[in-house]
N, C-alpha and C positions, 0 to 999 in steps of 0.2 A: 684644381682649386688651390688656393693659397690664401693665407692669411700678412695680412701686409700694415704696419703702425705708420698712419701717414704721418706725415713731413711734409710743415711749412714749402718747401722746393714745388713738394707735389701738385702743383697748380691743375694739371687737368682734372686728375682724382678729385680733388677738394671743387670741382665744379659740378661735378657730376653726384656728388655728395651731395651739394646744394640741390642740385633739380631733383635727387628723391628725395629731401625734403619737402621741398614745394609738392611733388606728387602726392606724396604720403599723406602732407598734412596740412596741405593749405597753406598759404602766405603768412599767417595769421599763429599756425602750432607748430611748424616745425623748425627747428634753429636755422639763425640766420648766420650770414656770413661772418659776423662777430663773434656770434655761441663756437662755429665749426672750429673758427682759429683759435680760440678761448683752450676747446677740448683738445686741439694737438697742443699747441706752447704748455697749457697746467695740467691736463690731464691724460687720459690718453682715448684713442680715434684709433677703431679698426676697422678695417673690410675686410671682407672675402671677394675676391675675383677670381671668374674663371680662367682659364689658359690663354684667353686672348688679350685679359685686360678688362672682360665687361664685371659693373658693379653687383656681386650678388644679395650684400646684406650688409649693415655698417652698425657700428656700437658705438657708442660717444658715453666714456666716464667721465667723472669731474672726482677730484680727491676731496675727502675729508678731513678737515685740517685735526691736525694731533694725535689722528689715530693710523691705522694700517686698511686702510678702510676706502672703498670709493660708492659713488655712488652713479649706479646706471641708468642716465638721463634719457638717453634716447636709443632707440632699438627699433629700426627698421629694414624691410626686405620689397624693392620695388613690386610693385602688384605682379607685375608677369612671372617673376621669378615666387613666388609664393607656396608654400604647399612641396615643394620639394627638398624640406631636409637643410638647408643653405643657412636662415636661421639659428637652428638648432648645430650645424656645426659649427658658425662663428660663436655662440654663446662657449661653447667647449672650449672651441681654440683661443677666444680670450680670456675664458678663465684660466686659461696654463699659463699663458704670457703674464697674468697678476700675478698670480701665484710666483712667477719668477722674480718679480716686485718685489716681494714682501709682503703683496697683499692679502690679510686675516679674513674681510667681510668685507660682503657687497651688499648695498641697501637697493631698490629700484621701489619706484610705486605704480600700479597698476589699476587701470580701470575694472572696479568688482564683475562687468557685464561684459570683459573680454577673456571669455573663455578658454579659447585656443593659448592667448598670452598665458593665463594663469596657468594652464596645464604644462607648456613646456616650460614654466621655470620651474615648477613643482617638480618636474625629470631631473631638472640641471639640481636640482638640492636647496630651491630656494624653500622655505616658510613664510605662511601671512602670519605676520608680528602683529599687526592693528591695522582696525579700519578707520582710515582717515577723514573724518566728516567733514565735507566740503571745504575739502582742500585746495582747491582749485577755482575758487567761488561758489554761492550756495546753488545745492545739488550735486556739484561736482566731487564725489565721494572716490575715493582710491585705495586700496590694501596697501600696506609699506610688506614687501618682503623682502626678505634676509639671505644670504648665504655665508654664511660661514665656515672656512675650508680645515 
């Protein structure tokens, strides 16, 4: 396994980006081909691939302007690859790549009734700050949490 910062160049990568998008989240919730280029050119874009090259998890930050700080948009791991730990190593191995930044804190927000999500940022060192009341239109409620290295 390896961790890899994609790059505009990277065209297959960034297609295959796209389609677990669409997998993960619908047409509709997960970034689109603008958002993915947005997050390599301003901010920064990981995966974890295995030895062959297949996609096993991706992170997509966006910076925070004026501070040391990002914030982690999107955080997915294709369905088949799930439950095996892939995740959780990319969260690790991009938080060292920040941290080589300069980056102080990471903000993400999280659905209160995704559990499995809550628990492994809670490992990675995240805190729920506040519950965001329908943040996302009404009902649509989310924890803001933190990590601060």
């Amino acid at each position: 396994m390896k961790i890899v910062e994609v790059n505009p160049e990277d065209r297959e990568l960034i297609e295959k980006i796209y389609q677990n998008e669409i997998d993960s989240f619908g047409v509709m919730g997960g970034a689109d081909m603008w958002m993915i280029m947005s997050f390599i050119r301003y901010g920064k874009l990981y995966v974890l691939l295995d030895n062959k090259g297949k996609l096993l998890s991706v992170a997509q930050y966006q910076a925070v302007l004026g501070k040391n700080a990002v914030f982690l948009y999107g955080f997915s791991t294709p369905e088949l690859e799930r439950g095996k730990g892939y995740g959780k190593r990319l969260l690790e191995l991009s938080h060292e790549a920040l941290r080589d930044n300069d980056i102080e804190k990471i903000y993400l927000t999280v659905d209160p009734k995704n559990l499995p999500a809550i628990s492994m940022y809670e490992k990675a060192g995240y805190k729920i700050e506040e519950l965001q009341k329908d943040e996302y239109g009404k009902g649509i409620d989310r924890y803001l949490m933190v990590k601060i290295f």
